[in-house]
N, C-alpha and C positions, 0 to 999 in steps of 0.2 A: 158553723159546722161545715164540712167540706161534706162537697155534692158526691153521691158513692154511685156510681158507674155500675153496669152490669153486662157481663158477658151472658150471652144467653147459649142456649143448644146450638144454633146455628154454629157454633164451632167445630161442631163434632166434625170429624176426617178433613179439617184443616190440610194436614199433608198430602191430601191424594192418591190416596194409596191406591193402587190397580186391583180389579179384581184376578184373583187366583184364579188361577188352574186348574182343572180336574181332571176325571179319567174319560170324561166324558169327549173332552178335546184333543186328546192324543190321537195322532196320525196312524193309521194303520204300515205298519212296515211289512209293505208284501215283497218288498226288493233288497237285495243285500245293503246294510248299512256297515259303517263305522264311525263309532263316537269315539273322540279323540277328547280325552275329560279334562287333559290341563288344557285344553282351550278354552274350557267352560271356564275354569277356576283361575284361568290365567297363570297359569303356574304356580298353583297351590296359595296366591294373595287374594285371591277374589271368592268370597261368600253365598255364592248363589241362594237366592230367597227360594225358601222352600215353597211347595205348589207351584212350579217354573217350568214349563214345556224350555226344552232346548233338542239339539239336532234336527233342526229340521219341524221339529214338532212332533216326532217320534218317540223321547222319550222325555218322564216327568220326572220329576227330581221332587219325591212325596216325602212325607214325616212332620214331626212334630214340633221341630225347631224354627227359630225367627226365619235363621238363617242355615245354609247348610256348612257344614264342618270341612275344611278341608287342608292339606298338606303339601309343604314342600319337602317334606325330609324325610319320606318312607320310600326311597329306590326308584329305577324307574324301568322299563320296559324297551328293548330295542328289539322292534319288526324284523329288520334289515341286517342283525347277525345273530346266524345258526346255532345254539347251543346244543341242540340235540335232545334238550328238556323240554326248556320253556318253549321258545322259537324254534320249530322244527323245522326243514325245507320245504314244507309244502308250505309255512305259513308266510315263511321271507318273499316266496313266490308269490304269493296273493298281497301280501299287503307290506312286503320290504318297504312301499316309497313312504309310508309313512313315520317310518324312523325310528326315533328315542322318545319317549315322554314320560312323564312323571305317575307315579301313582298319588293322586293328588284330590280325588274324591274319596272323600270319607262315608261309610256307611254305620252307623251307630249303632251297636246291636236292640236290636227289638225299639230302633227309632226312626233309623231314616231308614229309604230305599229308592230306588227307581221302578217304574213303572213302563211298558210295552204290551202295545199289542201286535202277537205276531201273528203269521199262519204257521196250517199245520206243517211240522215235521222240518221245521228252521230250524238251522243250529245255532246256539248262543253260547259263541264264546268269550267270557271274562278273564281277561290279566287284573290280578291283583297283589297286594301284601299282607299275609296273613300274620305276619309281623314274629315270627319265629314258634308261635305257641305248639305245642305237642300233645299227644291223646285226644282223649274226650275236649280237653278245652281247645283244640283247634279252632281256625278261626276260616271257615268260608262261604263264600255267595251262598247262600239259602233262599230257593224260587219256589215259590209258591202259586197258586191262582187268586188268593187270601190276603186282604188286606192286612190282619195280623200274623199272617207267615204260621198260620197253627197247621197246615196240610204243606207240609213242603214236599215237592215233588223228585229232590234230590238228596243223597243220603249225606247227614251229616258227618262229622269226624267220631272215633272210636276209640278204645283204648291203644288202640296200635298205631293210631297215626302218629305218622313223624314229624318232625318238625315244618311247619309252616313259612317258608318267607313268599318270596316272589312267586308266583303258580300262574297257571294257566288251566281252567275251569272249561269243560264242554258240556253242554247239554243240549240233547233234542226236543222239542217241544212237542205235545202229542198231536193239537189239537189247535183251531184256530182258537185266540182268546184273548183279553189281557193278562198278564205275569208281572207277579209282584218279587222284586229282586231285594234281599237285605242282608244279614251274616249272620251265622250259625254263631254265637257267644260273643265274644267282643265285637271288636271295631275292626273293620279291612277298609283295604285303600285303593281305589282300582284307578286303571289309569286308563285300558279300552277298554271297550264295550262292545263287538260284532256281530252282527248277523248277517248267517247265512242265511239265506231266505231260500225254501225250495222251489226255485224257478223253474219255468219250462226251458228247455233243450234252444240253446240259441242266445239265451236272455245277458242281452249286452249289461258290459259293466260300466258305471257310471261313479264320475268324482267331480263333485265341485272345489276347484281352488281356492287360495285362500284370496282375500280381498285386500286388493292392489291400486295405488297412486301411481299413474305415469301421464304424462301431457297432460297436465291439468284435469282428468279425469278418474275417480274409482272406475275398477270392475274389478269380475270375478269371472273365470276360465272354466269352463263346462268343457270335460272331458269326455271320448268314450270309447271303449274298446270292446271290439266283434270280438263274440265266443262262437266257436265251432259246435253246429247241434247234430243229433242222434236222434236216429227215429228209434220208436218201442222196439225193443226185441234186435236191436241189430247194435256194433259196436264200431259201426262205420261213421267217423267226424266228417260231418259237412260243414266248410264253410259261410261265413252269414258276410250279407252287407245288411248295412243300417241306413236309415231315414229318420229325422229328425224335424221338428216345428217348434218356435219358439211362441205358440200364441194361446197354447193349451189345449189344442185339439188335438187327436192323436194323430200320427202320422200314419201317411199312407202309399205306397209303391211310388205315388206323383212327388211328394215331399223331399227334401234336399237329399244328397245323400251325406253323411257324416265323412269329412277328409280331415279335420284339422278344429283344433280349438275354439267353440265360440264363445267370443268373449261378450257378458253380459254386463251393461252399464245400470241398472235395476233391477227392482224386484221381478222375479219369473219364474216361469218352471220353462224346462227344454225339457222334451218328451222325445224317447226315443225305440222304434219298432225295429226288429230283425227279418230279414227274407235271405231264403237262402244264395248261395251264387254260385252262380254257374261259369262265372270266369268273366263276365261281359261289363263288369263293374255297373250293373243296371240293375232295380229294383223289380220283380216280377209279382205282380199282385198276387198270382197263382202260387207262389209257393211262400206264401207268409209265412210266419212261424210261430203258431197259432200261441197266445200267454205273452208272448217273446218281447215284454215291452218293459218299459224302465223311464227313470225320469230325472233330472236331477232339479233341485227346487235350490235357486237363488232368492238369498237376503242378504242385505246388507244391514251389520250393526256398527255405529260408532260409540265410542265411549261417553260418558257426563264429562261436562266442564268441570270445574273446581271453583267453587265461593270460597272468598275470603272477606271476613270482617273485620273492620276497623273500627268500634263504637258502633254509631249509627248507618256507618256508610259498609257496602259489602262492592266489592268486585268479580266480576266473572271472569275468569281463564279458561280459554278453550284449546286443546293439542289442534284443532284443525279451524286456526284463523287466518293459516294461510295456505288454504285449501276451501278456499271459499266458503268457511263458515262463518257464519252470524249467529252470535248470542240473542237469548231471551228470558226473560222471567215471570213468574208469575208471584203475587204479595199473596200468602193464605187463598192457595188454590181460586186466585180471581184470574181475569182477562189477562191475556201473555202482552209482554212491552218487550219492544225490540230495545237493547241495550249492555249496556259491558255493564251495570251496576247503579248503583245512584244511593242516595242519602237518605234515609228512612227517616218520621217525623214521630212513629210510636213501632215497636216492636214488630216482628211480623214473622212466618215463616217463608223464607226464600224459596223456592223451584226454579232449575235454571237448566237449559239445554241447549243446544245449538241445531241450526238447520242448514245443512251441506248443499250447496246448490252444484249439481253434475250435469254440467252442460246443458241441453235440452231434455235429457231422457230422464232425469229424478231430481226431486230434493228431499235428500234422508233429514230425520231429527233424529239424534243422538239421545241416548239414554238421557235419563235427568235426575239430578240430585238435589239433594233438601238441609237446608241451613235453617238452622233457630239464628235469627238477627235481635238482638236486643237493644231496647232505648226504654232504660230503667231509672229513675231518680232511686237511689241508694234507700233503706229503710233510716230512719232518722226519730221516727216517734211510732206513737202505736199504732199497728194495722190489725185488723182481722176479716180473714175469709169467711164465709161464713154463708148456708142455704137461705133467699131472702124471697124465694118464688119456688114454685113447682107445686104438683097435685100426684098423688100417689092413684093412678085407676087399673079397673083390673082390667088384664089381658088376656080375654076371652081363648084366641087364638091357642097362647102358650097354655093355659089350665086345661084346656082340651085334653090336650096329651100331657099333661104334669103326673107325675104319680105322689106327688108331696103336696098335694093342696093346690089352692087358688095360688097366681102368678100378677105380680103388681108390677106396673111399668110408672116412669115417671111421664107425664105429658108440662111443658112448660117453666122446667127447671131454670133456675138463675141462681147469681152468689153475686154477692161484695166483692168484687176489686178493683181499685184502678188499675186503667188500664197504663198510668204512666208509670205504678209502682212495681205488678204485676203482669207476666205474661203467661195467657190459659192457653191451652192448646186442647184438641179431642176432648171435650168435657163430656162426661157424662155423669149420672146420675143412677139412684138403684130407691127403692121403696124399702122402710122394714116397717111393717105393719105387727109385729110383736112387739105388744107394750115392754117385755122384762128385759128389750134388748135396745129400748128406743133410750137417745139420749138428747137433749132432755126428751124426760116419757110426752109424749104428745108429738113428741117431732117423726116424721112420714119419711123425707123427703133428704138426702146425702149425698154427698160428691161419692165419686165411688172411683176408687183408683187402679182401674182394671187397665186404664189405659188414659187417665189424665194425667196434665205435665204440667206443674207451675212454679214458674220460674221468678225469683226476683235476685236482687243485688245488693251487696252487705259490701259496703267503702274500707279502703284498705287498713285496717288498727282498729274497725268498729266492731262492738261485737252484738247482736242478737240472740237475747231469748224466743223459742219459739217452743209454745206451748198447742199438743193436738190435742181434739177429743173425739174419740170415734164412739159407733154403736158398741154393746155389749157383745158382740160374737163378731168381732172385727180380726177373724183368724181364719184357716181355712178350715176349720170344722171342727166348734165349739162343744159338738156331743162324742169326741172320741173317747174310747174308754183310759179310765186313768192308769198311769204307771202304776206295776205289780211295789215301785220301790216306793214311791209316792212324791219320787222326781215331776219335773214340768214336761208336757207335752208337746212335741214339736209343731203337731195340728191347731194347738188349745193359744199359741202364741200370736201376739200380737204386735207388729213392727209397720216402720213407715218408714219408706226411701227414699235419702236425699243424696241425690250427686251419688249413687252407686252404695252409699254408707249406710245402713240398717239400722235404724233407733228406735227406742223400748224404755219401757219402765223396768228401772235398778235401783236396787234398795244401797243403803250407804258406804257399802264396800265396794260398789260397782258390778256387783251379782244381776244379771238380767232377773227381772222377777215379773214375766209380762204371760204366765198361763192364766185365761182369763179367767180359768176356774178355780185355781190355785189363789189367785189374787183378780180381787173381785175389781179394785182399780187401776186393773193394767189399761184400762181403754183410754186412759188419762195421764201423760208422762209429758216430761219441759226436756229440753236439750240447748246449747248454746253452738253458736255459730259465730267464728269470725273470718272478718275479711284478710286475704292475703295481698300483699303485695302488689298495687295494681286496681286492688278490690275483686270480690270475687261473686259468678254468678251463681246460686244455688236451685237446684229442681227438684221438687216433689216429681216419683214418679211410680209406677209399679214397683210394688217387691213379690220376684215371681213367685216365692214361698208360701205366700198368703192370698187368698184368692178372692177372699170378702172383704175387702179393706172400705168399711164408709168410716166417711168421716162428716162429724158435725161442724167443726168449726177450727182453724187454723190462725193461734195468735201469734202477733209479731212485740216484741218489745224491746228496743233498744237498752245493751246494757249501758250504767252509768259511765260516764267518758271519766277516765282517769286524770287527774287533774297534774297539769303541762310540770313538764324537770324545770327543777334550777339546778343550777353546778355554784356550788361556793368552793373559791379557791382556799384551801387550808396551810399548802404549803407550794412554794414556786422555786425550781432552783436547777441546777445540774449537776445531781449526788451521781457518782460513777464508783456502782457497787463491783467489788470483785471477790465472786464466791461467798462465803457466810460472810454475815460485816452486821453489827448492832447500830443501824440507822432508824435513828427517830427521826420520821419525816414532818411529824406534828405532834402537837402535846405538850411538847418540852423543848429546851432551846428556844425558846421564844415563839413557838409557833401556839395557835390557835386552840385555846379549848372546844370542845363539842359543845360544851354550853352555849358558848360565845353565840353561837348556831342556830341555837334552838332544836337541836335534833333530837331524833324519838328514835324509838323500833319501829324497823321498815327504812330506814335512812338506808342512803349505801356510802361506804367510802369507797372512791374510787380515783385507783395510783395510776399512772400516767408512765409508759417507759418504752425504751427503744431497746429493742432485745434482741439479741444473737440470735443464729441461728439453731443453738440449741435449748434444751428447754427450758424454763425458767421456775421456780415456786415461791410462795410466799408465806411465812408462818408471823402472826398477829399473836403477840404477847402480852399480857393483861397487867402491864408493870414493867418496870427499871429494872435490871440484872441485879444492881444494890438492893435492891428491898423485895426480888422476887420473890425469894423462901416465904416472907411471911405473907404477901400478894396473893400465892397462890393460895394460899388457905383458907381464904375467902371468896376464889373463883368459883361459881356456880356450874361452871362450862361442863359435861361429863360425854362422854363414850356411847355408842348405842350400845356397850353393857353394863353401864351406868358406872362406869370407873372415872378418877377424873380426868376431863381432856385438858393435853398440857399446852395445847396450839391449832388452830386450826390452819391446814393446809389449802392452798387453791391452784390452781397452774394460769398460767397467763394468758389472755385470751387474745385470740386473734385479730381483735379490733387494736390491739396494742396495749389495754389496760387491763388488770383484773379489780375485780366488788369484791367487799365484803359487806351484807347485810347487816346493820346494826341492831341488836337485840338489843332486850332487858337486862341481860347478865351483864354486856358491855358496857352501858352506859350506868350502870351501878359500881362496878368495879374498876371504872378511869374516871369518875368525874369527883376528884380527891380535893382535897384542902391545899395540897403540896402543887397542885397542877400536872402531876403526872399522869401519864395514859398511855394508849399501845402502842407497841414497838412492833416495826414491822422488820423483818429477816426476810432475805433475798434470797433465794438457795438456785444455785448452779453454774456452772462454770464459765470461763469467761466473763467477759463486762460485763455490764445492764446500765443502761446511766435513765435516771428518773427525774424526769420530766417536772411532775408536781404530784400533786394530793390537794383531792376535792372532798365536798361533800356534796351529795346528790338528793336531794327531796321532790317527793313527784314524782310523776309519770309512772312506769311501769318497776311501782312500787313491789319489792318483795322476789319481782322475777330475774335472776342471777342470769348474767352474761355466763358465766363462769360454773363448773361443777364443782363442788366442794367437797374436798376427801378429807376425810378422818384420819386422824396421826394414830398409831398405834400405842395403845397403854404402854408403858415402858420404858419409851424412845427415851436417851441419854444426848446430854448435852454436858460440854465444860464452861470452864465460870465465863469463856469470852462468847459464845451464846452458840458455838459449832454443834453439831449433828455428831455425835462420835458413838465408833461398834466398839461392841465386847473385848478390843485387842487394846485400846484406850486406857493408859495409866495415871491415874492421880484423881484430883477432886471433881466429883462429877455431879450433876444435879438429876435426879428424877423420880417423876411423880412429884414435882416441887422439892423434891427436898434433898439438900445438900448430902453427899457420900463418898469415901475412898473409895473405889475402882483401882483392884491392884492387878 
């Protein structure tokens, strides 16, 4: 008996996932900003993980999705020309340099949204696409102070609103706070995001550039430009000089004065304060300008390398390995190795980043990306998953606050697998301490697939049954109340996903029949799996429908391998058909009986031919044109409306040959005393020259190359075996039987 291997918990967050985000770490935006969202989204290809501080760290990207939604193909936004709508002149003014961008962040209604915290009496304005809607179902930024957007502090759309595309949204804020931003009904798409921030009188403006390669170094270009301030009560502009420090202390009358771009080789903030001027290009402590300060904060992001696997072996690709970066990996969140890749000895999850080395002043690491690497032995004989360790104890903690009872945790959970057969990823485990839901009753202790992944490998032509068995309430919520019609419940059902594909217990027309109250053995269902081409990897993993999903035990069992083709030659030659022609390839003329053969039903014959480029068909006649009439009279063959069929039709398949399955009716009605048998008929125009005629036994017995059409009841032929219409004069045969056609 083979030694059975055990993954234990310690796999749980194999990938490494980063802790999220909250509201709790959002920057306070006391200074004018602009987020510019297809840099987030990259031009509406990139997903931002939701709980994600971006700009800066000002604003969050909240909701309820893995990932957040986003677009290329909802319009876009140009700063920098006037329309007199959207883009007014005051705005081309303020923020022309930032140009054209895409609306490209999705906000989902009543799902995603961003998050800020402003001060009082900032203005926030949003370009968006409301995507054309009208009335009441308009569609716009809906702000709130509320995590579910129930107090919005903006009015939404009315019956009179007009149509919706491209817009521009203002609002003031009352009060210092966080604001929750989402859309009033549907989905909108924004592309800025601005705040004016209500600054003091003076308050330089500030723009961090984008992040640049030149002379073998990144940076990034800290801009800034003096604003003329006002004192209370008066409407006289005074000019400001500025002073600047890049060490994160405020600046002060002694500190540089700001003339010209400083360019920053890492992480920083540059801080910048306003005094007024008096012409002398000098800073005077005396007339600071009191609020008058601003900042702009430098990062640097690089993109993730790209894994590619081979089998066992994975390679790393980096955009910047000639920019002095160096790859790294990590195997299942362990110690990083410096490396482009290597050859793995059992499975693993990949982690792979690069670290940019910038001269003396930084070395950034670039985002990092995560590969499932597989080193599988194919399934071959029986396996099963299955709970072989764990203790179901309570959870003091969570029963505190439960309002449903005591709360069981698993402590010390384990399963069967190999690890050369299978790969576990994030395993966890769940308690069900209800005997009428336990399977078997006594068992505690379940894989729970809220977020486990198991992966093996099915070799290519092999096929697998795989039989689950989960708990009794293996659905998201076994006590809904039942349909008024006494249908299945969408809550009451129970499915497991593999490779993206949903499977259930169905009853023998293919009907799902998996409501567990409905059908008390839905928790128990088989499915088949085969391998493609290659062989193919398959994963258990969440189906986010279902939200209880344990399972007891996960079998594997090889289907029976189909036993290997022969090809028996029946007939060999170079017959060159043109259009109808009465060619018996075998049967007669001295070719080969089926008996000779030993053939059954499930045989295939299969003709051999090099065919034109137009189409070709082939009609299988159960007899000799001389002794058709009475032939057919004893032909079994019928019609799917049970009329008799006079021929069966196939078209010619692409491998070069067409099958015909051998039945019972066939091999009763050719295997004669006389040695006669089927006639095949070649139908279409131009040549066809034929090759030969086999006979095929084995292999993938029953399953046709070829689709098989059915001849129409009726169809007319003349005595030399042609296809002929209604306009056809003289003796014609149909439905077997000989008739004037006048």
């Amino acid at each position: 008996m083979k030694k059975i291997f055990t993954l234990a918990l310690a796999l749980i967050g194999l990938a490494g996932v980063a802790k999220a985000a909250n509201v709790d770490d959002i920057a306070v935006c006391k200074h004018s900003y602009v987020l510019v969202c297809d840099e987030v989204t990259n031009n509406g290809t990139v997903k931002p993980d939701k709980n994600t501080l971006v700009g800066n760290g000002f604003v969050l990207l909240f909701g309820s999705d893995a990932q957040k939604s986003v677009s290329n193909g909802k319009g876009s936004v140009d700063l920098s020309t006037v329309d007199g709508e959207i883009v007014t002149e005051d705005i081309a003014a303020k923020y022309g340099e930032y140009g054209k961008h895409l609306n490209s962040l999705r906000l989902k209604n009543l799902q995603d949204m961003f998050v800020m915290k402003l001060t009082a009496k900032s203005k926030l304005i949003i370009f968006f696409n409301g995507q054309n809607k009208t009335g009441a179902a308009a569609r716009y930024p809906k702000i709130a102070t509320d995590e579910k957007l129930e107090n919005a502090l903006n009015a939404g759309p009315t019956d009179d609103t007009p149509a919706v595309g491209v817009q521009r949204l203002e609002f003031v804020v009352p009060d210092d706070g966080t604001y929750y931003v989402g859309s009033y009904n549907g989905d909108i798409y924004v592309s800025y995001v601005i705040v004016e921030a209500n600054e003091a009188p003076g308050t330089p403006s500030v723009k961090v550039g984008d992040q640049t390669y030149e002379g073998g170094l990144w940076f990034r270009e800290v801009t800034c430009k003096a604003n003329d301030a006002t004192e209370e009560g008066s409407d006289e502009k005074i000019p400001t000089i500025v002073t600047y420090t890049t060490d994160g202390t405020m600046p002060t009358a002694a500190s540089p004065v700001y003339t010209q771009p400083i360019k920053c080789y890492k992480d920083m903030t540059v801080k910048f304060q306003a005094f007024l001027d008096f012409g002398d290009g000098k800073a005077n402590a005396d007339f600071i300008c009191d609020g008058a300060d601003n900042e702009g904060i430098v990062s640097f992001s690089f993109d993730a390398p790209a894994i590619e696997a081979d089998g066992a072996t994975f390679t790393i690709n980096s955009p910047y390995a000639e920019q002095n970066g160096t790859n790294f990996y990590k195997l299942n969140g362990g110690e990083e190795v410096q490396g482009n890749g290597t050859t793995l000895s059992e499975s693993a999850t990949v982690t792979a980043f690069t670290k940019i080395a910038n001269g003396e002043y930084a070395t950034f690491t670039s985002k990092s990306t995560l590969k499932d690497v597989y080193v599988l032995n194919p399934i071959k004989e029986k396996k099963v998953i299955a709970v072989t360790a764990g203790e179901a104890v309570l959870d003091e903690e969570a029963t505190a606050t439960s309002t449903t009872g005591e709360v069981y945790k698993v402590e010390g959970g384990e399963i069967s697998a190999e690890k050369s057969d299978f790969f576990v990823k994030n395993l966890t485990f769940k308690a069900e301490k209800n005997a009428d839901y336990q399977v078997p009753v006594g068992q505690e202790v379940y894989i729970q697939m809220s977020n486990t992944n198991i992966t093996f490998f099915v070799a290519e032509g092999d096929s697998v049954d795989v039989k689950v068995i989960c708990t009794k309430n293996s659905c998201k919520n076994i006590d809904a109340d039942d349909a008024e019609d006494g249908s299945q419940v969408n809550d009451r059902k129970c499915f497991v996903n593999v490779s993206g594909t949903n499977y259930c217990l169905k009853d023998e027309e293919g009907n799902e029949t998996n409501d567990l109250k409905l059908y008390p053995n839905a928790n128990e269902f088989s499915f088949g799996l085969k391998g493609a081409e290659g062989g193919s990897y398959f994963t258990f993993q969440k189906y986010s429908g279902t939200g209880n999903i344990m399972i007891s035990s996960i079998e594997f069992t090889p289907a029976a391998a189909e036993p290997a083709e022969t090809e028996t030659v029946l007939w060999e030659g170079n017959a060159l058909v043109n259009g109808w022609a009465d060619q018996p390839f075998f049967l007669s003329d001295g070719g080969k009986e089926l008996t000779d053969n030993n053939a059954k039903a499930g045989d295939r014959i299969r003709i051999y031919a090099s065919a034109p480029a137009n189409t070709w068909q082939v009609e299988l006649f159960n007899g000799h044109w001389e002794s058709m009439v009475e032939r057919f009279s004893a032909v079994a063959l019928t019609e799917e409306d049970g009329s008799p069929r006079e021929s069966s039709i196939f078209d010619l398949d692409a491998l070069g040959y067409f099958e015909y399955t051998i039945t019972d009716t066939f091999l009763t009605t050719n295997t004669v005393a006389q040695g006669w048998g089927g006639t095949f008929l070649l139908n279409g125009d131009g040549n066809l020259t034929v090759t030969k005629v086999t006979l095929v036994q084995g292999g993938a017995s029953g399953i046709e190359t070829i689709k098989a059409v059915n001849v129409k009841n009726g169809a007319v032929y003349n005595l030399s075996g042609q296809k002929v219409d209604a306009s056809y004069k003289g003796v014609v045969i149909k439905n077997g039987k000989k008739m004037l056609q006048k």
